[in-house]
C-alpha positions as CSV (number, residue, x, y, z in Angstrom):
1,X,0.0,0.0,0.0
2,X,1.3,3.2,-1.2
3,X,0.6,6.6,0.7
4,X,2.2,10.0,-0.2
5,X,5.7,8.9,-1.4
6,X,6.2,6.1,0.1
7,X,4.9,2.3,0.7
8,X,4.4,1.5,4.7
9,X,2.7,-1.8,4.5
10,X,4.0,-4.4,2.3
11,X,2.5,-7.9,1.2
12,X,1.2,-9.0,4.4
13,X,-0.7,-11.5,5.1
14,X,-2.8,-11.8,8.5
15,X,-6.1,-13.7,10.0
16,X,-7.2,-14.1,13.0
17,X,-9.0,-16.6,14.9
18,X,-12.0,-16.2,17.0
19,X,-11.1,-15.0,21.0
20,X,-7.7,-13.8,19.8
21,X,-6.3,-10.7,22.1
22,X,-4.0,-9.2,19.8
23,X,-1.4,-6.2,20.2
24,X,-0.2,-4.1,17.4
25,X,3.5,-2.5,17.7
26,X,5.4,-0.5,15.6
27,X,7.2,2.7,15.2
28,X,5.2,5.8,14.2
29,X,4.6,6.5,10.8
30,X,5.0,2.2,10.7
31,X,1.4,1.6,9.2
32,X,-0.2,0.9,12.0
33,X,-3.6,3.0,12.2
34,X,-3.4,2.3,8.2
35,X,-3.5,-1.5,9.2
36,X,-6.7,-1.2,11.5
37,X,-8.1,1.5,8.7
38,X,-8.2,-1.1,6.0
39,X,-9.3,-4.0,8.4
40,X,-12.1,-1.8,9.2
41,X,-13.0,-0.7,5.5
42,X,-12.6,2.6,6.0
43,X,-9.1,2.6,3.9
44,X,-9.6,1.9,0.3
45,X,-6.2,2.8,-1.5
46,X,-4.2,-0.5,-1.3
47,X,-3.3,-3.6,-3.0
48,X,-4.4,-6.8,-1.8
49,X,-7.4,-8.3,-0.6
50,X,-8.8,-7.3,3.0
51,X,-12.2,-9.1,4.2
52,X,-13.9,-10.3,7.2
53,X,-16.0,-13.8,7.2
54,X,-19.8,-13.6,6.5
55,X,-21.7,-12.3,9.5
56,X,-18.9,-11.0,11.8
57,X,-19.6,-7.7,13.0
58,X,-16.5,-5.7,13.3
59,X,-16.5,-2.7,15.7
60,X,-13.4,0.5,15.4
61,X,-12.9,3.0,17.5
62,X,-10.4,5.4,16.0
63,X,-7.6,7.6,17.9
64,X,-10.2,10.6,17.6
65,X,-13.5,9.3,17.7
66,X,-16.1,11.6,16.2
67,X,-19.3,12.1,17.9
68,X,-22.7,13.8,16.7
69,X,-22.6,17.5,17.7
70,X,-26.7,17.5,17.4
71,X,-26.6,14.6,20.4
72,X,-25.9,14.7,24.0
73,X,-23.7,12.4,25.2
74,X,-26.1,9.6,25.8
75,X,-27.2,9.8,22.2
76,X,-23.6,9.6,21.2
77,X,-23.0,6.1,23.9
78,X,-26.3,4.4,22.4
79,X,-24.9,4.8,18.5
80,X,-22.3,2.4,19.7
81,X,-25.0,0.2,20.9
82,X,-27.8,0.9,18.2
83,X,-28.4,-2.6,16.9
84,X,-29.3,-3.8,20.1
85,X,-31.6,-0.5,20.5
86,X,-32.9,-1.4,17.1
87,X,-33.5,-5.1,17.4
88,X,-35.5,-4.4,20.9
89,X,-38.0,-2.0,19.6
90,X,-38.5,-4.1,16.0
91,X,-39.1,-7.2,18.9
92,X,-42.2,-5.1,20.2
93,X,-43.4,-4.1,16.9
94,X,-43.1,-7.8,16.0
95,X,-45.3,-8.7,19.0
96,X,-47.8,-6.1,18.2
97,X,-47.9,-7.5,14.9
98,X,-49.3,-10.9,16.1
99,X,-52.3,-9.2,17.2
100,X,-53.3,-9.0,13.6
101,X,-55.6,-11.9,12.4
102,X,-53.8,-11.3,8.7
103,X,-51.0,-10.9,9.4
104,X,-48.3,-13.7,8.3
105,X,-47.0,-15.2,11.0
106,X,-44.0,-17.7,9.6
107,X,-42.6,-14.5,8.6
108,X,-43.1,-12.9,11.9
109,X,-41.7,-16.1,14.0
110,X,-38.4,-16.2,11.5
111,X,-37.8,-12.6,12.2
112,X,-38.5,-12.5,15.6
113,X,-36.4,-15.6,15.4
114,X,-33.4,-13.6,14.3
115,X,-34.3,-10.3,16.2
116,X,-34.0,-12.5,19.4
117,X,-30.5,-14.1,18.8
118,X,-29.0,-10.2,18.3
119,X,-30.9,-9.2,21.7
120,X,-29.2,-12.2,23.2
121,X,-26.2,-11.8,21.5
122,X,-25.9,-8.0,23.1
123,X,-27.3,-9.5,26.4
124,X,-29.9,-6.3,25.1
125,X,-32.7,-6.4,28.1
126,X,-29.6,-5.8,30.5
127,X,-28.3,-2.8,28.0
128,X,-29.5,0.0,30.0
129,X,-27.7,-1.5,33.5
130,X,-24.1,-2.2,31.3
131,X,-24.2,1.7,29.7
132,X,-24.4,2.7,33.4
133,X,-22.0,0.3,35.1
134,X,-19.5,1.2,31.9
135,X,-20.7,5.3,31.9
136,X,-19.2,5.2,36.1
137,X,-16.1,2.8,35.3
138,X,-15.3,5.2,32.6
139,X,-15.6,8.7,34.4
140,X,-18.1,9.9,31.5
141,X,-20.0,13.3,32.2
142,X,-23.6,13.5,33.0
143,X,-25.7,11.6,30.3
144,X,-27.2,15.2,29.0
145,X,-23.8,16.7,28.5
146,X,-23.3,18.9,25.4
147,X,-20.5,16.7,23.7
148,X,-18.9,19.6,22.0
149,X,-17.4,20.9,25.2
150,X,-15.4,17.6,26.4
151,X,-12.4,17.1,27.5
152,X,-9.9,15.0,25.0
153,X,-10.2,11.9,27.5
154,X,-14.4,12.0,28.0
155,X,-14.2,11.7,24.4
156,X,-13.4,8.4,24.2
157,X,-16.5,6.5,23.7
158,X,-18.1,3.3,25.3
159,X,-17.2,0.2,23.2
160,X,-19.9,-1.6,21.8
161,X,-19.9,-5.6,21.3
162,X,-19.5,-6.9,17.9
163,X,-17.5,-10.0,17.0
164,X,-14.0,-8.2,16.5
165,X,-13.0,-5.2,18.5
166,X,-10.4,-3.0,16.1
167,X,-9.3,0.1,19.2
168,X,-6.7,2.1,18.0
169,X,-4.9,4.0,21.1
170,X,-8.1,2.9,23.7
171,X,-6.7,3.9,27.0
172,X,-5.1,7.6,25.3
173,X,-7.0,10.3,27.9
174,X,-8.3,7.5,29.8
175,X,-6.9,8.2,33.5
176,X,-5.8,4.8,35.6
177,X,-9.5,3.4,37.2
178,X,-10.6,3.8,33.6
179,X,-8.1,1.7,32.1
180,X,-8.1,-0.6,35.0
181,X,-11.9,-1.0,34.2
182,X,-11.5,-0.9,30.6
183,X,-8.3,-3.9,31.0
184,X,-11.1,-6.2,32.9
185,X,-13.7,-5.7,30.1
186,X,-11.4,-6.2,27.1
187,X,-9.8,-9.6,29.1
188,X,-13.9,-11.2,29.5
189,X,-14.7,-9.9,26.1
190,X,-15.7,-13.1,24.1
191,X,-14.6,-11.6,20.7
192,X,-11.3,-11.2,18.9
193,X,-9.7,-8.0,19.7
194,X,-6.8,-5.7,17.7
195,X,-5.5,-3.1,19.6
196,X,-3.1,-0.8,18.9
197,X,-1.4,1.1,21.9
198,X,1.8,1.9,23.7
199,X,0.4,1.2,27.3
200,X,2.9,-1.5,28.1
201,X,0.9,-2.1,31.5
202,X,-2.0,-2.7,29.1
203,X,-0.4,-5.2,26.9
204,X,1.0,-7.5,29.3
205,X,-2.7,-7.6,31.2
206,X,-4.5,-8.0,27.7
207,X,-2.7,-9.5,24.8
208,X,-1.7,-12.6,24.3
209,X,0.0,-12.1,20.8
210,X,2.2,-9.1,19.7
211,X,1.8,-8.1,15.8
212,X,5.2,-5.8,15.5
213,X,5.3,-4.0,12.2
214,X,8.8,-3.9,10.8
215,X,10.0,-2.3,7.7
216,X,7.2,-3.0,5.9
217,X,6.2,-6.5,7.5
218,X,4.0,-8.0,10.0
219,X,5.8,-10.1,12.5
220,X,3.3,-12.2,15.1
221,X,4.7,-13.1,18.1
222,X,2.9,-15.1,20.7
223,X,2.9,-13.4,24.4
224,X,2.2,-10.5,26.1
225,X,4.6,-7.6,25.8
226,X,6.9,-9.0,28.7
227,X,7.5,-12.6,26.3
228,X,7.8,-10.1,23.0
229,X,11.1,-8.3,24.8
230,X,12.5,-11.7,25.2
231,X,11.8,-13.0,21.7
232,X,12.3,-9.8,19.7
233,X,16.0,-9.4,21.5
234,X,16.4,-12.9,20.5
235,X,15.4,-11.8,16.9
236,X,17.6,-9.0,16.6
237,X,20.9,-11.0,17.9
238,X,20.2,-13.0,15.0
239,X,19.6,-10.6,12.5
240,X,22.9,-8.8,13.8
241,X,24.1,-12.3,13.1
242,X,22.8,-12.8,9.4
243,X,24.3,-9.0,9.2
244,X,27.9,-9.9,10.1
245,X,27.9,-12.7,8.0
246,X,26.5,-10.6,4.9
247,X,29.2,-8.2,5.5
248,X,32.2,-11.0,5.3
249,X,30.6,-12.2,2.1
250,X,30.6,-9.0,0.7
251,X,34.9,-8.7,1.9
252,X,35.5,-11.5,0.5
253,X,34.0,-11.3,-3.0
254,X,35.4,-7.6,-3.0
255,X,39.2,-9.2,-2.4
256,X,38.6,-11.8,-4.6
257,X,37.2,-8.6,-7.9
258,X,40.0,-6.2,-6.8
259,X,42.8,-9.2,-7.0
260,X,42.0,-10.6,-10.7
261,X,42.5,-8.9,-13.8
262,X,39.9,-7.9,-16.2
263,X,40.3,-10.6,-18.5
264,X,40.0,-13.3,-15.4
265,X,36.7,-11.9,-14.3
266,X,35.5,-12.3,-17.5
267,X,35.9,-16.0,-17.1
268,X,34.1,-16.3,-14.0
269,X,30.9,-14.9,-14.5
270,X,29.2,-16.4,-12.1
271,X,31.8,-15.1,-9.7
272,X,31.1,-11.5,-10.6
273,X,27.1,-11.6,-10.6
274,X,27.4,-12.7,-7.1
275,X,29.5,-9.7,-6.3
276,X,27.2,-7.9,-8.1
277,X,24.4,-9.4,-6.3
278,X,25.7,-8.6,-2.9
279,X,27.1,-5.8,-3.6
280,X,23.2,-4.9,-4.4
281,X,21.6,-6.3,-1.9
282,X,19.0,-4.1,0.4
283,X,19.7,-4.9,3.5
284,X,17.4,-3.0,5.5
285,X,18.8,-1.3,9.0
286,X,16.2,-0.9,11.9
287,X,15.4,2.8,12.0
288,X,14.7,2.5,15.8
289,X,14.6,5.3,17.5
290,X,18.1,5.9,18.6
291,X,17.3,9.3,21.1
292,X,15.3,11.7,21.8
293,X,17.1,14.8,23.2
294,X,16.2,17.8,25.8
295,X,18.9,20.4,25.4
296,X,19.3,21.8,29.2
297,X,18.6,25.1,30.2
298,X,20.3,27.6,33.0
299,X,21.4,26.6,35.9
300,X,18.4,25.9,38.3
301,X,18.4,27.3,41.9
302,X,17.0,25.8,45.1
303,X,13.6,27.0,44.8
304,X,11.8,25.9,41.6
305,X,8.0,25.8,42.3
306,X,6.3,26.1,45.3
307,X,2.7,26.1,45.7
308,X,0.9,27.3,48.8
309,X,-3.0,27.2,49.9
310,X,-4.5,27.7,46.3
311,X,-7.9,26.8,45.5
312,X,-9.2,26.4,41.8
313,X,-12.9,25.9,40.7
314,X,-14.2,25.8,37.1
315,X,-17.4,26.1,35.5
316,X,-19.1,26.0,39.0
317,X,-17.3,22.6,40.3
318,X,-14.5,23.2,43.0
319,X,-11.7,21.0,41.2
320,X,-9.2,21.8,44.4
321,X,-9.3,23.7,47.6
322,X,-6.1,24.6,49.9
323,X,-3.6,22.7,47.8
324,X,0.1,23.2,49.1
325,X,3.3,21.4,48.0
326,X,6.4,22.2,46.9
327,X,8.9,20.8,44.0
328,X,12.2,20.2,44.5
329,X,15.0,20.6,41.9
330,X,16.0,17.9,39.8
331,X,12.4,15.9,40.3
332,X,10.6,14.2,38.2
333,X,6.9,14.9,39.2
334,X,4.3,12.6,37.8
335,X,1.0,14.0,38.1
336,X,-1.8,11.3,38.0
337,X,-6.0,11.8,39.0
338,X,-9.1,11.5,37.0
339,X,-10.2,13.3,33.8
340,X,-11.4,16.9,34.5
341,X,-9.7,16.9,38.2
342,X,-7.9,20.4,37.4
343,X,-4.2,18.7,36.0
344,X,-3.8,20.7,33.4
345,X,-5.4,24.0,34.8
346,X,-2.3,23.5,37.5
347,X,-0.2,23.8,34.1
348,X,-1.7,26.5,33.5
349,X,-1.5,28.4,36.2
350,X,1.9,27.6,36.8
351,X,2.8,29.2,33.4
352,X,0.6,32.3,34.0
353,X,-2.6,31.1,31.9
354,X,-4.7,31.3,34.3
355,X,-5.2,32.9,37.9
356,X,-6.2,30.8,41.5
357,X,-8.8,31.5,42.9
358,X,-6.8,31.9,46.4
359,X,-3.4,30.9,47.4
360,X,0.0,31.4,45.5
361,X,1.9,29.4,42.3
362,X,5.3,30.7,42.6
363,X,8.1,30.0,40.5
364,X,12.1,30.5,41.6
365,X,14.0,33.3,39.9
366,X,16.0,31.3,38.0
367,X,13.3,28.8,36.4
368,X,12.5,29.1,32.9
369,X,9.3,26.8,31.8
370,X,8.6,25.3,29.1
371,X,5.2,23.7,28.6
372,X,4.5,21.2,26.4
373,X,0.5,20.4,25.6
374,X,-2.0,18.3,24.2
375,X,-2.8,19.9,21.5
376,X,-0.8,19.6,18.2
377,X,-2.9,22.0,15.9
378,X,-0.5,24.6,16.3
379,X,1.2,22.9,13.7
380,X,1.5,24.0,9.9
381,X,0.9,21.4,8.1
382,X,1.8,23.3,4.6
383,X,5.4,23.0,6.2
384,X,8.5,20.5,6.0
385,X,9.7,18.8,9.2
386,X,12.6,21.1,8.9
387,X,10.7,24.5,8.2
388,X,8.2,23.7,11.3
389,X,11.2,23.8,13.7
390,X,13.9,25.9,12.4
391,X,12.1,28.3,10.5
392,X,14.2,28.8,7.3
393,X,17.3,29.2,9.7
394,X,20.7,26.8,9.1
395,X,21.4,27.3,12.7
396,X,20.2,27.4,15.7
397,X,20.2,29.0,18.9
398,X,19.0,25.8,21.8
399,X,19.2,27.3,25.3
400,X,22.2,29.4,25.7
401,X,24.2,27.9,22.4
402,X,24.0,26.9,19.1
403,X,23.9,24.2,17.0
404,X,23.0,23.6,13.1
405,X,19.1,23.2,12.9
406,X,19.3,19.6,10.6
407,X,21.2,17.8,13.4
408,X,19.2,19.2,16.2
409,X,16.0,17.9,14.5
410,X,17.8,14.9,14.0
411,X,18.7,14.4,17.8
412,X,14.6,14.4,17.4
413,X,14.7,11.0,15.2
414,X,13.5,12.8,12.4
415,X,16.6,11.7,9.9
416,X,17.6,12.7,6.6
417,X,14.3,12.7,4.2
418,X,12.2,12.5,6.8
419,X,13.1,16.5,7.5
420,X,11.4,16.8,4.1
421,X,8.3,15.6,5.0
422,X,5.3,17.8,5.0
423,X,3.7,18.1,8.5
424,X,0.0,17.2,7.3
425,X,1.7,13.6,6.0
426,X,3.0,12.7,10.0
427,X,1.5,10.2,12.1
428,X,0.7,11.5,15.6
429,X,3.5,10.0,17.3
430,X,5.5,12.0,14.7
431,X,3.8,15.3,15.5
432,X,4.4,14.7,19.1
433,X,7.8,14.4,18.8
434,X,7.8,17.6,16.4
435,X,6.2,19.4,19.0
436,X,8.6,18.3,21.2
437,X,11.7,19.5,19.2
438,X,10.3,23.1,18.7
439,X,8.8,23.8,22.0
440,X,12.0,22.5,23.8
441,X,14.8,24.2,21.5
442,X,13.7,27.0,24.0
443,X,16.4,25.8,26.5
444,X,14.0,25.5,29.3
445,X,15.2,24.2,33.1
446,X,11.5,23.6,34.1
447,X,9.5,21.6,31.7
448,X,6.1,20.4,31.9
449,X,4.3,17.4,29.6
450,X,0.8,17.5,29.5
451,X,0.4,13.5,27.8
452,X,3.4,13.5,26.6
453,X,3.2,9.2,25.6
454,X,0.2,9.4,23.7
455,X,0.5,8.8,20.4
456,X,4.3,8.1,20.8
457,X,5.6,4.6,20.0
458,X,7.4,2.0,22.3
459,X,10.7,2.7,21.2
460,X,10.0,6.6,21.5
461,X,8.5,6.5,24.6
462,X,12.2,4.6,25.8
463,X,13.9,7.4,24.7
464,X,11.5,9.9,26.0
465,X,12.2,8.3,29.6
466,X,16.1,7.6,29.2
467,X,16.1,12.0,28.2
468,X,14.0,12.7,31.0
469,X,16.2,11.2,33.5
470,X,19.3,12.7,32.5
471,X,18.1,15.8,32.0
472,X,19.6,18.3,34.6
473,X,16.3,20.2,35.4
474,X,13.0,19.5,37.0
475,X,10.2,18.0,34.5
476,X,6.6,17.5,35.8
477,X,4.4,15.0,33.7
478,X,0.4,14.5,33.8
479,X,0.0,11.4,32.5
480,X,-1.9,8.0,32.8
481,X,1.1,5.5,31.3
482,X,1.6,3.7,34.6
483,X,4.7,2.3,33.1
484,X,6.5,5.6,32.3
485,X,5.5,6.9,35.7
486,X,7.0,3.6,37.0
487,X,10.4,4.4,35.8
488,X,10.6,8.0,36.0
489,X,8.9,9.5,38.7
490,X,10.3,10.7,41.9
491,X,7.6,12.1,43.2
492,X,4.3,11.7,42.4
493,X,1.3,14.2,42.3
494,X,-2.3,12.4,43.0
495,X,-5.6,13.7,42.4
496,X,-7.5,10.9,42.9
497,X,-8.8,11.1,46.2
498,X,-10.9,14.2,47.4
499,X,-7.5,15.7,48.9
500,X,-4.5,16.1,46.4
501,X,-1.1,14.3,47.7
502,X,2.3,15.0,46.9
503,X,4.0,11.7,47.3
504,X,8.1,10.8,46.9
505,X,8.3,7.8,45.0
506,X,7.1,6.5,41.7
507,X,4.0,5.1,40.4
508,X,4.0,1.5,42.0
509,X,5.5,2.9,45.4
510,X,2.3,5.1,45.5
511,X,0.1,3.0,44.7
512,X,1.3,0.5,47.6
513,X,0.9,3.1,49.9
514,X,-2.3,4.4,49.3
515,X,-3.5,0.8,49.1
516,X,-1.5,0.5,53.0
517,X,-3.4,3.7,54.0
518,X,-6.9,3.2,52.6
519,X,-7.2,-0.3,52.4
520,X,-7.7,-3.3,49.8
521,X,-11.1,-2.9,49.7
522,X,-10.7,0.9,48.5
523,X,-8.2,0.9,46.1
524,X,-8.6,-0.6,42.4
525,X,-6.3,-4.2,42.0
526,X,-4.1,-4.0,39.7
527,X,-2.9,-7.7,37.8
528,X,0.3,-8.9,38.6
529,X,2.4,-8.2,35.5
530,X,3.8,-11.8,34.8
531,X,5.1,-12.8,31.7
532,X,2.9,-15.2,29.4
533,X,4.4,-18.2,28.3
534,X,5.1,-18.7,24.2
């Protein structure tokens, strides 16, 4: 398949069978939303054959799911639901038709027939009692919400229940009791499920096979994301091992053409056309994603960001009242709570935004912020990789020195060509790390991610974490990848009890605690992470 300039997918060849729990890895711009795109028939322009088997119902959520404007967000929930809906009210029309002495009934009984196996298929007379119980698990807003106003994570919709569930980034804006909840439904689900995501917690729960696009191809292995480290490092010592080997054939046909004279090559042609052959062969390097780098800014004092007694409310809820803590240098802050509990207003107000209501946000003389947000429509997409970040310029000036703007963007994993790329063609990994390469050539000592992982691949979000913790200044991160909090937080910022906490520690050390102090009972399980076997 063949999009702007370049082919992404190539001649693979996939089916699935009934009850799989599948993963989808790859690096961004790899083909994986096109790969979901054509399973669900929204993506026509390919070559090959794509098709699902008579009578499997095949449900896709997309990264940005849209929703009906004219609807509220109950009317929005049931159109993920509205065969069920439709199948209940044809029953009692059906029933009503009975009543009618003319009426002929072997046609009634056959459809009722079939209206009854979709109503028991979607468990349908329970329907109202499972959008509730999902509507709570998921944090969604009041039923008669105006859906135009959401938040990026209550946009995520309720999943409905066909045969094969296609969810492309599902747990992106979902804080950690909704992925906990959404984990638990995805592991009963009866069906076959594709899912692409970078929530490493997620895939070791969930999957039980790993589809890792590569260069082109689709590579199944079987096992959760813990097994697929162990097999793929297995892969790639013996693909460094095929390379080695290529490269002393190629030495030792080159000794062999540059000791004979032209008239003794001529008489071993066969010699020469496997130089030639070698000599020609594409042999394709991984283009993992080597680094990610955060240039450092001044010197950072003692006092970076102290917070004392604010109070926030918005749209006439109190998001937080009498919140006091202070950050100390060189943290690594991870800032975790529900959707809507004030994470980025705190952002916001630590970059001048917006006002508290009461209390102070003050920053240290020395701290210069930058923030890094959600939103990536800032962007031009009119623009080249290179134009978007160095604006015309050959060098640059990062923090206090300078450096030549093609190998900054490079330190950015956006190499050679790829500079040349127009912004409108980048997946939304790649437009995060864009962002991330012009925001931070500011040379900031105070930085602040709002979601930085979604959209990012694996292997970014790896070196996202390794720059993070050797960067010299203090970095505070709202996010809802349990993993990346894991290994990079020192301290950790909660929401998610009626009292903010500021906590030192990381994610799992937290959550420990605040299992210690409010019980079992209180506090969302999480799965033991152990490996599957295969």
């Amino acid at each position: 398949m063949v999009p702007p300039k370049r082919e992404i997918l190539k001649d693979i060849s996939l089916s699935f069978f009934p009850g799989a729990k599948i993963g989808v890895l790859g690096l961004n711009g790899a083909g994986k939303s096109t790969l979901l795109r054509i399973m669900a028939g929204v993506d026509k322009d390919f070559s090959g054959e794509a098709r699902a088997q008579p009578g499997i119902k095949i449900g896709y959520l997309e990264q940005e799911p849209p929703l009906d404007p004219t609807k509220d967000v109950r009317g929005n929930v049931e159109d993920g639901v509205r065969e069920a809906l439709d199948a209940l009210e044809r029953l009692d029309q059906v029933f009503a038709e009975y009543a009618d002495p003319d009426a002929d009934f072997d046609a009634l009984a056959k459809e009722q027939e079939k209206l009854e196996s979709i109503i028991h298929a979607w468990d349908a007379h329970n329907l109202n009692n499972q959008l509730e119980i999902a509507a709570d698990a998921l944090n969604l807003p009041a039923w008669d919400a105006d859906v135009t106003k959401l938040s990026g994570g209550e946009r995520r919709r309720v999943l409905s229940k066909p045969d094969m569930l296609l969810l492309d980034e599902p747990t992106n804006h979902l804080d950690a009791e909704s992925v906990s909840w959404l984990e638990r439904f995805l592991k009963d689900f009866p069906g076959t499920i594709v899912a692409i995501t970078h929530d490493r917690y997620f895939l070791d729960n969930v999957a039980e096979w790993i589809l890792e696009l590569d260069r082109g191809h689709g590579i199944p292995y079987q096992g959760n994301y813990s097994s697929w480290l162990e097999q793929k490092n297995a892969r790639l010592e013996q693909e460094q091992k095929q390379e080695e080997s290529f490269a002393k054939a190629l030495k030792k046909e080159l000794e062999w053409v540059r000791s004979n004279a032209k008239g003794q090559q001529k008489k071993n042609k066969a010699r020469m056309e496997r130089f030639e052959e070698l000599n020609s062969k594409e042999f394709q390097q991984r283009n993992e994603t080597s680094e990610i780098y955060i240039p450092p800014g001044p010197r950072l004092g003692n006092k970076v960001v102290e917070v004392e007694g604010i109070s926030k409310s918005f749209d006439g809820r109190v998001l937080y009242e009498n919140l006091s803590f202070t950050v100390p240098p060189t943290a690594i802050v991870g800032i975790v709570g529900p959707n809507g509990a004030g994470k980025t207003t705190l952002f916001r107000m630590m970059t001048g935004e917006q006002q508290p209501d009461t209390g102070t946000v003050t920053l240290g003389e020395s701290v210069k912020v930058a923030y890094v947000g959600q939103i990536r429509d800032t962007l031009d997409n009119n623009k080249t990789v290179w134009e978007e970040v160095s604006g015309g310029l050959d060098i640059l000036k990062v923090g206090d020195y300078e450096i030549a703007s093609r190998a900054y963007i490079g330190r950015f994993n956006f190499k050679g060509q790829d500079q040349q790329k127009r912004v409108g063609e980048l997946s939304g990994g790649e437009r995060n790390r864009l962002q991330l390469a012009k925001i931070l050539q500011q040379g900031a000592n105070v930085i602040l991610l709002d979601e930085p992982s979604n959209d990012l691949d694996i292997e970014t979000l790896r070196a996202l974490e390794d720059a993070i913790l050797v960067f010299p200044g203090t970095v505070m991160v709202v996010s809802h990848d349990r993993w990346f909090l894991d290994r990079i937080a020192t301290h950790i910022l909660s929401f998610e009890n009626e009292q903010p906490e500021f906590y030192t520690g990381n994610y799992a050390e937290y959550e420990a605690y605040r299992q210690s102090r409010l019980g079992e009972d209180a506090v969302q399980k999480r799965t033991k992470y152990k490996k599957i076997s295969g």
